[in-house]
NUBAPA-618518 format. One record per atom (N, C-alpha, C): residue number from 0; residue in one letter; chain; atom name; z, y, x. Coordinates in pm, 1 decimal, decimal comma. Atoms other than C-alpha are relative to their C-alpha. Layout:
// residues N
   seq   type   mol   atom         pz         py         px
   NUM      A     A     CA          Z          Y          X
...
// end
This chain:
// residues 183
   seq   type   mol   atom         pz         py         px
     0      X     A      N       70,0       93,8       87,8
     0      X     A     CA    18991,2    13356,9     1574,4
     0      X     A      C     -116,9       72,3      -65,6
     1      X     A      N       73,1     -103,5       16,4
     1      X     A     CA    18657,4    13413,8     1437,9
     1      X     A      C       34,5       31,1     -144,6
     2      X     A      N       37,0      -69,9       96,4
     2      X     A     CA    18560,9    13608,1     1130,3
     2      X     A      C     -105,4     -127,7     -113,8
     3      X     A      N       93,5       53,6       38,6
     3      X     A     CA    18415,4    13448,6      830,9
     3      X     A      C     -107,1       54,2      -57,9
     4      X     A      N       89,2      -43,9       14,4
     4      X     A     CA    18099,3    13482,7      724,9
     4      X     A      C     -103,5      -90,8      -82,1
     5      X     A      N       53,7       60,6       59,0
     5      X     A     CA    17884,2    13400,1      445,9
     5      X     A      C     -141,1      -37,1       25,0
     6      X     A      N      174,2       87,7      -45,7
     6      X     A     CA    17579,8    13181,2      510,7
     6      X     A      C      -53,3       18,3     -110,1
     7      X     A      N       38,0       55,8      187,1
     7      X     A     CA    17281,7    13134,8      249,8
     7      X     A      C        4,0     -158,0       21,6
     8      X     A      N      -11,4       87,6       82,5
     8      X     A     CA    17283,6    12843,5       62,0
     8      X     A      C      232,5       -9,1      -18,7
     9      X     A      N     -131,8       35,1       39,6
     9      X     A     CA    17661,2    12934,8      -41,1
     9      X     A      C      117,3      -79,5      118,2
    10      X     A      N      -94,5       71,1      -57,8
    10      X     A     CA    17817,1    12745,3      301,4
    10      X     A      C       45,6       82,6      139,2
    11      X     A      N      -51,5      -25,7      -64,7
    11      X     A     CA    18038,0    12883,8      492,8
    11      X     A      C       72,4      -20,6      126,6
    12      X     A      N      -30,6       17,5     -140,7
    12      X     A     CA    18095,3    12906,6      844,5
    12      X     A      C      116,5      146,6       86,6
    13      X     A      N      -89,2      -93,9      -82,6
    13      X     A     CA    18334,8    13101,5     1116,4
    13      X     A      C     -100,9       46,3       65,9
    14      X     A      N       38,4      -84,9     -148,5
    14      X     A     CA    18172,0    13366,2     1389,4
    14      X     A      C       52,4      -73,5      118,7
    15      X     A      N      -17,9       72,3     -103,2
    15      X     A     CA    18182,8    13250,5     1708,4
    15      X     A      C      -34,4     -129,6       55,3
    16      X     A      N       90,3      134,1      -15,9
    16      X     A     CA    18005,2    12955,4     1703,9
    16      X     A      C      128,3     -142,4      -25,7
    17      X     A      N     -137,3      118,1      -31,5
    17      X     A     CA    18362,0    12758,8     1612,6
    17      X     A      C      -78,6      -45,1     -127,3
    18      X     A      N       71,6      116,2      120,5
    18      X     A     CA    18305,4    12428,3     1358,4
    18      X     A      C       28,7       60,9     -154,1
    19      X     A      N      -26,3      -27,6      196,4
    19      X     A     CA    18293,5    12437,8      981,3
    19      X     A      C       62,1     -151,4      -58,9
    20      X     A      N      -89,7       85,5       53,9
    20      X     A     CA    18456,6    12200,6      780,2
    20      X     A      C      -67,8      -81,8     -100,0
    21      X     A      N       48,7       21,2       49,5
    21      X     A     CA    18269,8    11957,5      569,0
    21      X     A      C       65,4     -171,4      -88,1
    22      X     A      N      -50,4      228,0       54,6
    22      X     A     CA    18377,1    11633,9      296,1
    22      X     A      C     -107,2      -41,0        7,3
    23      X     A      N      118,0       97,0      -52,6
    23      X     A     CA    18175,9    11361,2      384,2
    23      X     A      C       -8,0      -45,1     -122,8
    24      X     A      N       30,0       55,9       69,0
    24      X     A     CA    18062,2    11132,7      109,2
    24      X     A      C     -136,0      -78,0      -16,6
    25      X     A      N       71,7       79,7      -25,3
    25      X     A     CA    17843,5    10813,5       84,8
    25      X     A      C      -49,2       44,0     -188,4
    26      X     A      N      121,8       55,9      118,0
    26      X     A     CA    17485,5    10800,5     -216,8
    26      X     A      C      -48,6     -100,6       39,6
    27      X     A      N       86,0      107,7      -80,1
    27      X     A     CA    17343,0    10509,6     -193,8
    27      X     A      C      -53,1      -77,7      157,1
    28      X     A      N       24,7       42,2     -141,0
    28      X     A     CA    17429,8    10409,0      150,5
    28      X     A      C      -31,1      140,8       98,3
    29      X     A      N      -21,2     -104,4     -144,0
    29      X     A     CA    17378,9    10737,9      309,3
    29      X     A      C      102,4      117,6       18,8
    30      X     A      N     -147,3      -82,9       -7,1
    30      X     A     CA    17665,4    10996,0      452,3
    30      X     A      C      -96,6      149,3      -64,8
    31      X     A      N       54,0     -160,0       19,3
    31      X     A     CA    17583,2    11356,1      310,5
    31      X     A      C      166,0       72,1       -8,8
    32      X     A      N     -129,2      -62,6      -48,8
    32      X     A     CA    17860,1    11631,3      334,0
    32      X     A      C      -32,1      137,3      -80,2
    33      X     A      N       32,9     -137,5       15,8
    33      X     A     CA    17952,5    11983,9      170,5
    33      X     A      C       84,4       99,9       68,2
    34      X     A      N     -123,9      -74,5      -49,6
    34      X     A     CA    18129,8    12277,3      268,3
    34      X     A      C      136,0      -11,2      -80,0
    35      X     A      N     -130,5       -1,6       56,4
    35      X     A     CA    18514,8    12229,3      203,3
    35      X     A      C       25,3       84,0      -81,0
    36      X     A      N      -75,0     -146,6      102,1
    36      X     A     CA    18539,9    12624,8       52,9
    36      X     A      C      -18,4      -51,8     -119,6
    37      X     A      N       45,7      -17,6      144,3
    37      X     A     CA    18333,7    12485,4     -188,1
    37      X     A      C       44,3     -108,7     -103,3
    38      X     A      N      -44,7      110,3       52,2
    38      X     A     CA    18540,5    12194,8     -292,5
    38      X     A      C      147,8       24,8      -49,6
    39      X     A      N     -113,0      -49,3      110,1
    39      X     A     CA    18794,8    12243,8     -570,9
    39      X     A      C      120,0     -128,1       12,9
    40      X     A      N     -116,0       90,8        0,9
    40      X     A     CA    18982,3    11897,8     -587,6
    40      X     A      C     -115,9     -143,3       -5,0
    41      X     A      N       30,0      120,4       27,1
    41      X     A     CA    18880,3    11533,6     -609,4
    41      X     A      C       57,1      -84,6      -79,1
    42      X     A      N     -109,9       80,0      126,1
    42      X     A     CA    18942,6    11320,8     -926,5
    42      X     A      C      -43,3     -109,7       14,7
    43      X     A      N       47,1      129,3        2,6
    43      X     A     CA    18928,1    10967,8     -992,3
    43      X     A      C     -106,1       -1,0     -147,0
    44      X     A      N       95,1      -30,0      101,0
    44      X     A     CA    18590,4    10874,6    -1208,0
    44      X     A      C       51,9      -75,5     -133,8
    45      X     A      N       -8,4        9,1      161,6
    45      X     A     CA    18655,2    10845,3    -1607,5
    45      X     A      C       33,4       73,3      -91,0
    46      X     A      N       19,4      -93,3      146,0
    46      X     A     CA    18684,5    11003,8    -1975,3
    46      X     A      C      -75,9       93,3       34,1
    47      X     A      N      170,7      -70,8       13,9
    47      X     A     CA    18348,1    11106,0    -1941,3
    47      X     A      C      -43,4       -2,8     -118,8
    48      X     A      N       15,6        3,3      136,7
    48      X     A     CA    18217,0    11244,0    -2280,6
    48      X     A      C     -145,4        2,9      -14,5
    49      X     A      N      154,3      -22,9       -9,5
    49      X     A     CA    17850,2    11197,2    -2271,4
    49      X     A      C       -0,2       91,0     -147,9
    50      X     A      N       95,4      -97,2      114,9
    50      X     A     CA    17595,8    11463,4    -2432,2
    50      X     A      C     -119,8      -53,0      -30,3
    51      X     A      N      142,0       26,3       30,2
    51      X     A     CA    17314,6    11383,2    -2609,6
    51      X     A      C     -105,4       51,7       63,6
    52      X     A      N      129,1      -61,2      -12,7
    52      X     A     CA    16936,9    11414,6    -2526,5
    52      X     A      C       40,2      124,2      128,9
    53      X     A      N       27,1     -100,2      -75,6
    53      X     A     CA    17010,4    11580,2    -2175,8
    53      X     A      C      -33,1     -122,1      117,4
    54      X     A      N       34,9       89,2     -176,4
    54      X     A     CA    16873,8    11448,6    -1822,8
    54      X     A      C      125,0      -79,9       -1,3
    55      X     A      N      -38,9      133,7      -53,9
    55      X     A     CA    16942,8    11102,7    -1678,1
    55      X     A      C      148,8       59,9       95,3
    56      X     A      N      -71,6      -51,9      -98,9
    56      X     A     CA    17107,8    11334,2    -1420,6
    56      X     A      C      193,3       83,2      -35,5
    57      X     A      N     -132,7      -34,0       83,8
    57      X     A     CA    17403,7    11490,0    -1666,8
    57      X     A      C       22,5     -111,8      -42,7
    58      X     A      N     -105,0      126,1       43,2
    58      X     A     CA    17649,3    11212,8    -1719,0
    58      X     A      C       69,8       45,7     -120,5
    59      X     A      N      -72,5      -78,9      120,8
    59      X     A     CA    17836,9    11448,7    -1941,2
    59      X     A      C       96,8       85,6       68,2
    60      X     A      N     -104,5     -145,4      -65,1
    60      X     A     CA    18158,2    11660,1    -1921,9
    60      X     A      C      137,0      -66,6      -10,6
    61      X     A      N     -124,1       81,0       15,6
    61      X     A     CA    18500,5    11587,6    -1887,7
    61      X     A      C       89,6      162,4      -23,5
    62      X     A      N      -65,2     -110,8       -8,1
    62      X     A     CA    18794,0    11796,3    -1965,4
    62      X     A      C      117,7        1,8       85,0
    63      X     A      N      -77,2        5,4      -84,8
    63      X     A     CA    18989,1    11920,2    -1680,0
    63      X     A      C       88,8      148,1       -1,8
    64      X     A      N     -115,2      -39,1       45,8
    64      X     A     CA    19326,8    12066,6    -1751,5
    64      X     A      C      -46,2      119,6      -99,7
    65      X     A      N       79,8      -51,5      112,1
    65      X     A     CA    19143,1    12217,6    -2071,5
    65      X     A      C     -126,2       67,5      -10,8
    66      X     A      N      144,2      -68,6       11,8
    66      X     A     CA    18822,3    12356,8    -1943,8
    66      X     A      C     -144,3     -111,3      -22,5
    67      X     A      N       83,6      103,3       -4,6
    67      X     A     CA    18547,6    12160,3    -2000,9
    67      X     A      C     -118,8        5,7      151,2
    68      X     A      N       27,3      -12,1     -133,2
    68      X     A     CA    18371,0    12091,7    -1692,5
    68      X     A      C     -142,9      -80,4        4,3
    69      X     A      N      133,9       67,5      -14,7
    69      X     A     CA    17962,3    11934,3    -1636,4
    69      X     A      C       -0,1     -109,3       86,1
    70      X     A      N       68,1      109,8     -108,5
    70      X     A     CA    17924,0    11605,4    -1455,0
    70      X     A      C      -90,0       -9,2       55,5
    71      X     A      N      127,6       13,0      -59,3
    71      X     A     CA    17633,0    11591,9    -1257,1
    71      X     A      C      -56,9     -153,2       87,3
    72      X     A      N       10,5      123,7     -111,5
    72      X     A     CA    17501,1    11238,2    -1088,6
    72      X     A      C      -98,8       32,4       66,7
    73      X     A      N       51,6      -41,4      -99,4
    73      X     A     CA    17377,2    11345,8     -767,5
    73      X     A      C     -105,5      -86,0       43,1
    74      X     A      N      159,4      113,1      -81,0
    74      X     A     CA    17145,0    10998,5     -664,3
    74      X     A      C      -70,8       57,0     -127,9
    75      X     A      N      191,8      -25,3      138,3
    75      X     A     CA    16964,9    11076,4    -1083,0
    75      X     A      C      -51,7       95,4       50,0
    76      X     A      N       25,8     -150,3      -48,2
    76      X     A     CA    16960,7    11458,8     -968,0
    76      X     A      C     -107,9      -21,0      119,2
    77      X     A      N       79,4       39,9     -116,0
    77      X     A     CA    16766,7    11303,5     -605,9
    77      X     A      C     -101,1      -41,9      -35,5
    78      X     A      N       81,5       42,0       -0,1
    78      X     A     CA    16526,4    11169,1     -798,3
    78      X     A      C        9,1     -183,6      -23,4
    79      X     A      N      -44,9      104,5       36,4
    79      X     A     CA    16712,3    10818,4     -811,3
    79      X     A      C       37,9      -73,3     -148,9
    80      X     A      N      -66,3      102,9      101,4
    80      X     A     CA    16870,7    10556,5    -1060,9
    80      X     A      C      120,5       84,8      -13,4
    81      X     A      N     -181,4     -116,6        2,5
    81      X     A     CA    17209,7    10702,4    -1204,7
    81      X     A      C       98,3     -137,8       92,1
    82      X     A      N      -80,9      105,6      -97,3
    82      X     A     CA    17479,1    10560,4     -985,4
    82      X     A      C       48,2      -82,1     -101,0
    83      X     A      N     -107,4       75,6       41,5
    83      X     A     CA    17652,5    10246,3    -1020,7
    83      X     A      C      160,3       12,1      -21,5
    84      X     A      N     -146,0      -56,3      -33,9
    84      X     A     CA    18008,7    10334,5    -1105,7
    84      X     A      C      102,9     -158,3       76,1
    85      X     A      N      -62,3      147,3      -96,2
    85      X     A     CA    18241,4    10067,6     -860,9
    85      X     A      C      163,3       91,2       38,3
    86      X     A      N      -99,9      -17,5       -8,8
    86      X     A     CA    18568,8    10110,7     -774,2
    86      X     A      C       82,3      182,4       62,7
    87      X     A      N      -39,3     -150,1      -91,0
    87      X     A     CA    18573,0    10424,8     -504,9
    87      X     A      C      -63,0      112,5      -98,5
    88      X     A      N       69,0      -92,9       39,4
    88      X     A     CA    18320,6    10585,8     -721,4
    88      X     A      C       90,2      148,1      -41,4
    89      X     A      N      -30,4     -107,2       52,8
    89      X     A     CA    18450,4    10966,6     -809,8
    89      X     A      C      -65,4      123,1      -43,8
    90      X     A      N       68,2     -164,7       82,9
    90      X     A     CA    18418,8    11338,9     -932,9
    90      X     A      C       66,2       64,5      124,8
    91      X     A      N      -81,7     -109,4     -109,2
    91      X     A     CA    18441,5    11570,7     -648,5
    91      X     A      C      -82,6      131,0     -127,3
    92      X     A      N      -28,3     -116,5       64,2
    92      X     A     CA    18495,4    11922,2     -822,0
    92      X     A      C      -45,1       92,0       89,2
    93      X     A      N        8,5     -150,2      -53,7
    93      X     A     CA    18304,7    12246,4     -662,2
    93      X     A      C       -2,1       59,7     -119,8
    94      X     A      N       21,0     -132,8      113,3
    94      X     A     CA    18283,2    12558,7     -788,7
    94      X     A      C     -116,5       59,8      107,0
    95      X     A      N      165,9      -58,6       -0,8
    95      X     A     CA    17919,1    12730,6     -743,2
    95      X     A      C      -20,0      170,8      -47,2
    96      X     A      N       18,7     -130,2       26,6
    96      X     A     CA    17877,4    13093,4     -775,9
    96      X     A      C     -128,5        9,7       -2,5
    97      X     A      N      153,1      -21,8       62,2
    97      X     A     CA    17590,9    13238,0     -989,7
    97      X     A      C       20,6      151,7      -23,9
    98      X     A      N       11,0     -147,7      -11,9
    98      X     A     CA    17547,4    13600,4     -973,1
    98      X     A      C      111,3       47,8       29,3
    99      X     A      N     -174,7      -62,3       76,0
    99      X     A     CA    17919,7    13709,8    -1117,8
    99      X     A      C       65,2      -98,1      -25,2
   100      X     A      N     -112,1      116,0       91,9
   100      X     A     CA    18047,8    13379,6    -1238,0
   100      X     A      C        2,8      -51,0      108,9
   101      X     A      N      -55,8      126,0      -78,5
   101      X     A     CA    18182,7    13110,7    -1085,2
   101      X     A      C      -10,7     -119,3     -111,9
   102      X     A      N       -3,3      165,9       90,8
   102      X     A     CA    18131,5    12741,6    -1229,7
   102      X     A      C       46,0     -107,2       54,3
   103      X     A      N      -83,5      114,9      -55,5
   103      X     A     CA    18339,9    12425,3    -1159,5
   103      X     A      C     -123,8      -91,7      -66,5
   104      X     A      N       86,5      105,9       25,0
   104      X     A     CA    18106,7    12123,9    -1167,1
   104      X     A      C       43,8     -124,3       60,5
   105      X     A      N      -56,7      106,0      -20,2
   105      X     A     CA    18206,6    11781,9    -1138,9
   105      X     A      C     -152,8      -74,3       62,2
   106      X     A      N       63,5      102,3      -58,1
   106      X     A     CA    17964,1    11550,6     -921,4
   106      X     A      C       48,2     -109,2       58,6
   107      X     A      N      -57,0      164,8      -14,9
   107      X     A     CA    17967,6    11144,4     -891,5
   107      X     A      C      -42,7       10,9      112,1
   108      X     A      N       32,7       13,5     -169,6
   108      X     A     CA    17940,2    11054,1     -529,1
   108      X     A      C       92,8     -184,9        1,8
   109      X     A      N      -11,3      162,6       -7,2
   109      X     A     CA    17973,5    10644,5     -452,2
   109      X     A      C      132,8        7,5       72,3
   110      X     A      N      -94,3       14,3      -88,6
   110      X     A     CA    18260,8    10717,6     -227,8
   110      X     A      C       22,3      147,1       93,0
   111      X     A      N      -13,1      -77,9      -97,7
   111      X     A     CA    18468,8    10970,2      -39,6
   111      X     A      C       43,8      -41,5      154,2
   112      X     A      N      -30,8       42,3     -160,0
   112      X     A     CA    18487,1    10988,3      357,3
   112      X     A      C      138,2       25,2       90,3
   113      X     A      N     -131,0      -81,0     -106,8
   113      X     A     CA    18660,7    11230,8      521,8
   113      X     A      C      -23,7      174,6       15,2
   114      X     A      N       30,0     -118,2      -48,3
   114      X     A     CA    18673,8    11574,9      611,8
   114      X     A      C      -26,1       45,5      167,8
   115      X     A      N       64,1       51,9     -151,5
   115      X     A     CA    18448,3    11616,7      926,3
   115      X     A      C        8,2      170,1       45,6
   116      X     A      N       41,1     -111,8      -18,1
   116      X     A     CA    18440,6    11943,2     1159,0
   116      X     A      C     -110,7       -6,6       85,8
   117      X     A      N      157,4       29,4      -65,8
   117      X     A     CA    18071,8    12023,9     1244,0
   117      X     A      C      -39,0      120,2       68,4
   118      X     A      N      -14,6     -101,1      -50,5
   118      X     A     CA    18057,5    12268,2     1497,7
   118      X     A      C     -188,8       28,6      -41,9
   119      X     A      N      162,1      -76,7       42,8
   119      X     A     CA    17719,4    12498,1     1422,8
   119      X     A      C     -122,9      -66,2      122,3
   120      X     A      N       81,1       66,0      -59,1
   120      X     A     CA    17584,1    12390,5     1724,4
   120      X     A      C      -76,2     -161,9        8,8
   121      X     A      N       29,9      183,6       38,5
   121      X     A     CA    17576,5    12008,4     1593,9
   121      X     A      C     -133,5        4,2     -120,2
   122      X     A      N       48,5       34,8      193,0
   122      X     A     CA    17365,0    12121,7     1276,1
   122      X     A      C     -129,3       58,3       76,4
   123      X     A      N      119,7      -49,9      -40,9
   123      X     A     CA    16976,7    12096,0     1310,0
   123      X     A      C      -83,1       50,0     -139,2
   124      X     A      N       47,3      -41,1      157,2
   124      X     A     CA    16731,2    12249,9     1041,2
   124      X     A      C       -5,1     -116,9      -98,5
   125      X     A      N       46,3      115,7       66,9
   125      X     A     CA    16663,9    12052,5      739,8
   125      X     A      C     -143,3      -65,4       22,6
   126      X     A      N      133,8       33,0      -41,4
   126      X     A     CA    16337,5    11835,5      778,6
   126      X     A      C      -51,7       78,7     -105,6
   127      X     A      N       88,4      -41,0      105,2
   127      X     A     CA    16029,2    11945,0      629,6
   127      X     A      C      -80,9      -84,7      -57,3
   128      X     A      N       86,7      152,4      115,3
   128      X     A     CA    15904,3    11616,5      518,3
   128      X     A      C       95,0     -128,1       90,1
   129      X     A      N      -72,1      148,6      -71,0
   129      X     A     CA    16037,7    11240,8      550,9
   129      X     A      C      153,1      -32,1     -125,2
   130      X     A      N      -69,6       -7,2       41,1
   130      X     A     CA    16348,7    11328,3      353,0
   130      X     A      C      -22,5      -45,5     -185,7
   131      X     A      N       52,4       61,6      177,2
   131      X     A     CA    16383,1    11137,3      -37,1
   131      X     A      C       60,1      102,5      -92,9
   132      X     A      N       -2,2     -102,1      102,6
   132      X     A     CA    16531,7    11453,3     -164,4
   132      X     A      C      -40,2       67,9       50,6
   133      X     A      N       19,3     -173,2        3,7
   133      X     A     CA    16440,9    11831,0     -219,8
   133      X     A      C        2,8       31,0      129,0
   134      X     A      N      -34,8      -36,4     -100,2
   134      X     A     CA    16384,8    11987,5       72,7
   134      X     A      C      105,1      104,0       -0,8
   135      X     A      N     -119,7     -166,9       57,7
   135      X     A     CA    16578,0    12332,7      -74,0
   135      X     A      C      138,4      -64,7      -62,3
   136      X     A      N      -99,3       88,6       15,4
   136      X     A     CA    16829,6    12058,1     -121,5
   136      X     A      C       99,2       -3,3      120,6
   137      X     A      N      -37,4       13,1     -119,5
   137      X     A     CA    16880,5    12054,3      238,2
   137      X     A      C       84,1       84,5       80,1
   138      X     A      N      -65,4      -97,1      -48,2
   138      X     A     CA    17126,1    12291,8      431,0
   138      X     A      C      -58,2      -72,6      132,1
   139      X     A      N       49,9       25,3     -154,2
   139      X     A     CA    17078,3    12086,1      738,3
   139      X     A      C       40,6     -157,1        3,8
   140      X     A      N       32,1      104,2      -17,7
   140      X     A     CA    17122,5    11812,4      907,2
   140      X     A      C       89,7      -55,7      167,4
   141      X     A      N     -111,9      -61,2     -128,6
   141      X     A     CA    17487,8    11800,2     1108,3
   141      X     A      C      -48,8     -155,5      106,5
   142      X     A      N        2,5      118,8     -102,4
   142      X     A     CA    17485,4    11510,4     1400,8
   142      X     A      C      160,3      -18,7       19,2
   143      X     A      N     -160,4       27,8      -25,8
   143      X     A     CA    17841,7    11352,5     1433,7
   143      X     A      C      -17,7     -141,7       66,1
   144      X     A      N      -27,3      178,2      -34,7
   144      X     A     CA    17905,4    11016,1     1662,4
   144      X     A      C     -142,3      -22,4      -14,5
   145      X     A      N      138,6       58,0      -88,6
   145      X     A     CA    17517,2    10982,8     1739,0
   145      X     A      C      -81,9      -22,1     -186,7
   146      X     A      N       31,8      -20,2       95,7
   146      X     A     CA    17450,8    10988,4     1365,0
   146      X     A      C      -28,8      160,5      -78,5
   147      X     A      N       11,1      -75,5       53,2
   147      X     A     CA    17294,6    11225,2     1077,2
   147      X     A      C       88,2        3,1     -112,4
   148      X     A      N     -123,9      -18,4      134,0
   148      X     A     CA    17530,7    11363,7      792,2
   148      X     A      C     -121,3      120,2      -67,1
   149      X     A      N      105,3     -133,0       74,1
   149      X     A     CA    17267,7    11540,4      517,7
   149      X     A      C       93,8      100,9      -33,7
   150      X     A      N     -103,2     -131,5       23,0
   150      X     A     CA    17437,5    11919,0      481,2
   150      X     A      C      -31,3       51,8     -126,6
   151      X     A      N       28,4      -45,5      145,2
   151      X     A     CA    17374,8    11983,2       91,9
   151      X     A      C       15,5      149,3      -20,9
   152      X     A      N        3,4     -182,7       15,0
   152      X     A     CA    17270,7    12336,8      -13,5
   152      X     A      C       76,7       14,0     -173,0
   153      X     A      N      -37,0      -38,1      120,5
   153      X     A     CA    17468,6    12346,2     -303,5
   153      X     A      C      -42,5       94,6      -93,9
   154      X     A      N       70,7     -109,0       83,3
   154      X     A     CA    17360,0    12668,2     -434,5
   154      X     A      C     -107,8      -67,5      -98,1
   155      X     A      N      135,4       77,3       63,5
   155      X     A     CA    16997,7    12464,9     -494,7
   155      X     A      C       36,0     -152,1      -33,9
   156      X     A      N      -15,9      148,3       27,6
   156      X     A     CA    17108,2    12121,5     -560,4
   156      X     A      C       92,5      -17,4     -175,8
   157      X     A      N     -109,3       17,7      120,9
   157      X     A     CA    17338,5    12231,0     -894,1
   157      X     A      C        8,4      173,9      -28,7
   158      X     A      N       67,6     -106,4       60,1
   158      X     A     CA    17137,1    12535,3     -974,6
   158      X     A      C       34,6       27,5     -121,6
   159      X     A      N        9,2      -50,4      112,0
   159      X     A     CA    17271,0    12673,4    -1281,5
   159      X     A      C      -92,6        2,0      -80,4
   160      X     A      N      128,1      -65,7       88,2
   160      X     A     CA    17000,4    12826,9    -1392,2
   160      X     A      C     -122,4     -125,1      -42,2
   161      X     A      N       77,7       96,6       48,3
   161      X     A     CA    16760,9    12560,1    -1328,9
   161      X     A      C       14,4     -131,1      -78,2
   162      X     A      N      -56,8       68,7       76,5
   162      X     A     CA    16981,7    12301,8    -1471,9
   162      X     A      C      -14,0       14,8     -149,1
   163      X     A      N        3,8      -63,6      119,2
   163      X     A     CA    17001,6    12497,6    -1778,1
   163      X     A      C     -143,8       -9,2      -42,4
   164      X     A      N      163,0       23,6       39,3
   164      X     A     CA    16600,7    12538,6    -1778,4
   164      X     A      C      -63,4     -105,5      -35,4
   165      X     A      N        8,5      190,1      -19,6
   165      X     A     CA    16601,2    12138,7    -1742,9
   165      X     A      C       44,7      -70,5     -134,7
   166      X     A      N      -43,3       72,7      146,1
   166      X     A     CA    16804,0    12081,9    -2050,1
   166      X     A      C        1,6       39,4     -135,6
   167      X     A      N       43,7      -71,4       99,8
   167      X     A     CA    16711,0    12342,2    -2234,1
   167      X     A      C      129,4       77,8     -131,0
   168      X     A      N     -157,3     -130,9       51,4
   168      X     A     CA    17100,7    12520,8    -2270,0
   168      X     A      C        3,8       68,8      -64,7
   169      X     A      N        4,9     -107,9       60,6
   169      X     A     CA    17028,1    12825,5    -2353,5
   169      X     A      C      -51,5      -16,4     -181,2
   170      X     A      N       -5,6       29,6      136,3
   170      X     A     CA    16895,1    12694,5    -2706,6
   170      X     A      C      102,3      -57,7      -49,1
   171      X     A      N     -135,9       58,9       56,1
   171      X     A     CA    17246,9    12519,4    -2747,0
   171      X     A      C       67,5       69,1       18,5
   172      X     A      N      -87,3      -80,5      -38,6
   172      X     A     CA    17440,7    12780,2    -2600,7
   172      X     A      C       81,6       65,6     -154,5
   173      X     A      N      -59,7      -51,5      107,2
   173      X     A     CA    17422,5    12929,3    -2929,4
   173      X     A      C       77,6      -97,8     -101,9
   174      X     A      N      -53,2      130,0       81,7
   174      X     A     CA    17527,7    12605,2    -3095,0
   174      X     A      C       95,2      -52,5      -42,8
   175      X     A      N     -114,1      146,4      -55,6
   175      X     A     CA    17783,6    12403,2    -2917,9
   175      X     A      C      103,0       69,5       79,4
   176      X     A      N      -54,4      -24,0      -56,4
   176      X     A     CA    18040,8    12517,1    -2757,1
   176      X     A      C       24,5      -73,6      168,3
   177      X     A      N       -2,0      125,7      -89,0
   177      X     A     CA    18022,4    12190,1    -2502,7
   177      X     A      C      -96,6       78,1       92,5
   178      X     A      N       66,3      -12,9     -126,6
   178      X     A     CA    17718,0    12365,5    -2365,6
   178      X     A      C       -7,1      143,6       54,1
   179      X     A      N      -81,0     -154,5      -47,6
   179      X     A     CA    17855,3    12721,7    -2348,0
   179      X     A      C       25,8      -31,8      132,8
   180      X     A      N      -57,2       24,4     -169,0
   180      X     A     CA    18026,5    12574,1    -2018,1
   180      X     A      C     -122,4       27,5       53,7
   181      X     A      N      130,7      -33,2     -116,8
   181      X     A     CA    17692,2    12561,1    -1858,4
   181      X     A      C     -125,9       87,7       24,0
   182      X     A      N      107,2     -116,5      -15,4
   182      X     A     CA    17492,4    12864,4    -1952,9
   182      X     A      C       58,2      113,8       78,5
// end
């Protein structure tokens, strides 16, 4: 069996050209997918504690089994409307490594799929134009059943740092304890 081996943008694949493992999940009508390593658990969406005066894109935080944890809504984050919350809606849970740390982050996603395996050879680059998000958003761009599944670069899509730069953290850090979680 192969060896694993860390990719950039944080997603992980086997040697040998064998598949990777990816949860699917529908935004606004389209499938996008991350790497499984990087997926902690899946909760059902509510007791969301909104924060004041931060991006459309922070929903707020929730507390999960006492840590407090960042919501993120992935269509505001795209550049979109914040999602509609509807029945399937949820919190899928990664964790994101930033230098030394590790961070659990909660993101809304309209619906979960499935867990798909996308052999390397299925995955083409990300585009370089055409696409309604980020391109450094993009990991790739797997093909499954004659269709595209967008491959999310996590690393860049729930950027710490830039998040933080966005809401302007680091001046609350000293503050709040709420936004301690995310500096």
């Amino acid at each position: 069996m192969g060896q694993l081996v860390e990719q950039k943008g944080g997603v992980l694949a086997t040697s040998a050209d064998s598949p990777s493992q990816y949860l699917t999940f529908t935004l606004g009508g389209e499938m996008f997918a991350v790497g499984i390593l990087n997926v902690k658990e899946i909760i059902e969406y509510g007791s969301l504690t909104e924060i004041p005066m931060m991006p459309a894109f922070i929903r707020g935080v929730i507390n999960l089994r006492g840590s407090v944890v960042p919501v993120i809504d992935l269509t505001a984050r795209f550049g979109g409307q914040q999602t509609v919350i509807g029945k399937r809606t949820c919190i899928v849970i990664v964790e994101i490594q930033d230098e030394d740390t590790r961070h659990d982050i909660g993101v809304i996603v309209d619906a979960v799929s499935e867990v798909l395996e996308i052999p390397s050879s299925e995955i083409e680059p990300p585009p370089s134009f055409g696409a309604r998000i980020r391109a450094d958003f993009i990991f790739g761009m797997g093909k499954v059943a004659g269709k595209f599944v967008i491959l999310l670069n996590l690393e860049n899509v729930l950027s710490v740092e830039e998040i933080a730069s966005l809401t302007g953290v680091e001046k609350l850090a000293g503050d709040s304890g709420i936004a301690a979680g995310m500096a």
